[in-house]
PLY file of the C-alpha trace (Angstrom):
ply
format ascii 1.0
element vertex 110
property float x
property float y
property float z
element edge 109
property int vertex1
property int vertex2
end_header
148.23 59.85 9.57
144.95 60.20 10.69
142.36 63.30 10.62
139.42 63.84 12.98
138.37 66.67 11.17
138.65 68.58 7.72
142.43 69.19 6.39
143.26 70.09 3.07
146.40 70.69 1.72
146.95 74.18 -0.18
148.35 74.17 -3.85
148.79 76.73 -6.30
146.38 78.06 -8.94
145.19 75.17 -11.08
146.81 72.25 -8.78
145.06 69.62 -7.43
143.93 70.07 -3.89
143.49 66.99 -1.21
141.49 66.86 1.42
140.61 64.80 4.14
137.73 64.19 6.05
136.29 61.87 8.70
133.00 60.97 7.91
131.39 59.79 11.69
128.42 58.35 10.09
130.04 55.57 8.51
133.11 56.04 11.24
135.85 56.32 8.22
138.31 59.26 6.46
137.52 60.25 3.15
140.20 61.53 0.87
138.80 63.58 -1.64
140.80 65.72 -4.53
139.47 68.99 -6.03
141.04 71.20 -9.01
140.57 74.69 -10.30
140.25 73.77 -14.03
138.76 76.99 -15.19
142.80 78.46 -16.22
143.43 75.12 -18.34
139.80 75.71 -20.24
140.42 79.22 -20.59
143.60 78.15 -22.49
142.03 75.70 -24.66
139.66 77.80 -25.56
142.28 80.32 -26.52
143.99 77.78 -28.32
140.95 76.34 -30.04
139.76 80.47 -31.18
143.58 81.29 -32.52
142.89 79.64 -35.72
146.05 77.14 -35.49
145.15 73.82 -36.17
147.11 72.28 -33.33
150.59 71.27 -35.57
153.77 71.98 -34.61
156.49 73.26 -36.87
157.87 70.22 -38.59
154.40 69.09 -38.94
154.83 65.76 -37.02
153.06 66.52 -33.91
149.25 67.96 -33.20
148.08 69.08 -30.07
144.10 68.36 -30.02
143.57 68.44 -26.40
144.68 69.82 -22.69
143.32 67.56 -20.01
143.54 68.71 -16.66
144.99 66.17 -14.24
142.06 66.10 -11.60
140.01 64.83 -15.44
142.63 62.35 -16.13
141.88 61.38 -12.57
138.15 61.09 -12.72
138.80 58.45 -16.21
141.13 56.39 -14.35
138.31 55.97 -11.49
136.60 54.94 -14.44
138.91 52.54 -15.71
140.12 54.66 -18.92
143.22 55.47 -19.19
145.36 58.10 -21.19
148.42 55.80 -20.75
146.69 52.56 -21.97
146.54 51.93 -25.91
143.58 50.06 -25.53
141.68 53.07 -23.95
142.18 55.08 -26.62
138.88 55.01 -28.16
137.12 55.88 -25.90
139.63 59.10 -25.08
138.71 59.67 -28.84
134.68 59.27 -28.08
135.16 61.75 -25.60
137.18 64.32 -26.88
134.94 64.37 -30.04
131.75 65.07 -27.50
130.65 68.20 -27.60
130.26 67.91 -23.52
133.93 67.42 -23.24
134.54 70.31 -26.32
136.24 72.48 -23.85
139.19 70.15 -23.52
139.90 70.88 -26.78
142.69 72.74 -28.08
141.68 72.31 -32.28
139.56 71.79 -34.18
138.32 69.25 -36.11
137.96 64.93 -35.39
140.20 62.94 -33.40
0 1
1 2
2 3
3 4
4 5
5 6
6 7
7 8
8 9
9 10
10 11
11 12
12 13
13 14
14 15
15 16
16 17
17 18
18 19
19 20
20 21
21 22
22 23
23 24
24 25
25 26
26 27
27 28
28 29
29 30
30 31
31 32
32 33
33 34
34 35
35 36
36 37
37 38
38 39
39 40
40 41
41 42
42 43
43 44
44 45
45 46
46 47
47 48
48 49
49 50
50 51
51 52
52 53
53 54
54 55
55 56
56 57
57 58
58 59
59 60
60 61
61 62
62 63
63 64
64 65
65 66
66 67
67 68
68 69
69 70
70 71
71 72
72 73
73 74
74 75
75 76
76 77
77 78
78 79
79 80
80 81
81 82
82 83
83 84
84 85
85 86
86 87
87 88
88 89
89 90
90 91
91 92
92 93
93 94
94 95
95 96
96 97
97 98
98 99
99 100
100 101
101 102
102 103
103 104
104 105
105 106
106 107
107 108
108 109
């Protein structure tokens, strides 16, 4: 399907958003992808200030981090992956950033 002008495609709060474009310059679509990320930081950061250190109940799990999708996105462009062992890191480099702190969920090194 093609566009000759702007489309996007509504989503709910804190979904990623497509949209399409036609740029006439270069005389091709774009398809670009935007995300409200603010409601998954505000979480983190809730879960990072509760004082829990991220373990579930049996103790065999820790949640560290909440990525947004339109983030996991942007890595993959990248060429890191959250699904690739080998990736993993550099997931850690990142996560242990204070740029990317607000992905956190606890505290402490990954």
């Amino acid at each position: 399907m093609l566009f000759s002008r702007r489309a996007a495609l509504a989503a709910p709060i804190g979904e990623i958003v497509t949209t399409f474009d036609y740029d006439a310059a270069e005389d091709q679509h774009v398809i670009g992808y935007t995300q409200d990320v603010e409601p998954y930081l505000e979480h983190n950061q809730r879960l990072y200030n509760s004082g829990h250190d991220g373990t579930n109940a049996d103790g065999s799990l820790r949640e560290i981090a909440e990525i947004p999708p339109i983030i996991i996105h942007q890595w993959m462009l990248e060429g890191i992956s959250i699904f690739r062992k080998e990736d993993w890191p550099k997931i850690r480099q990142r996560l242990n950033d204070p740029e990317w702190r607000k992905l956190r969920t606890a505290p402490g090194r990954v």
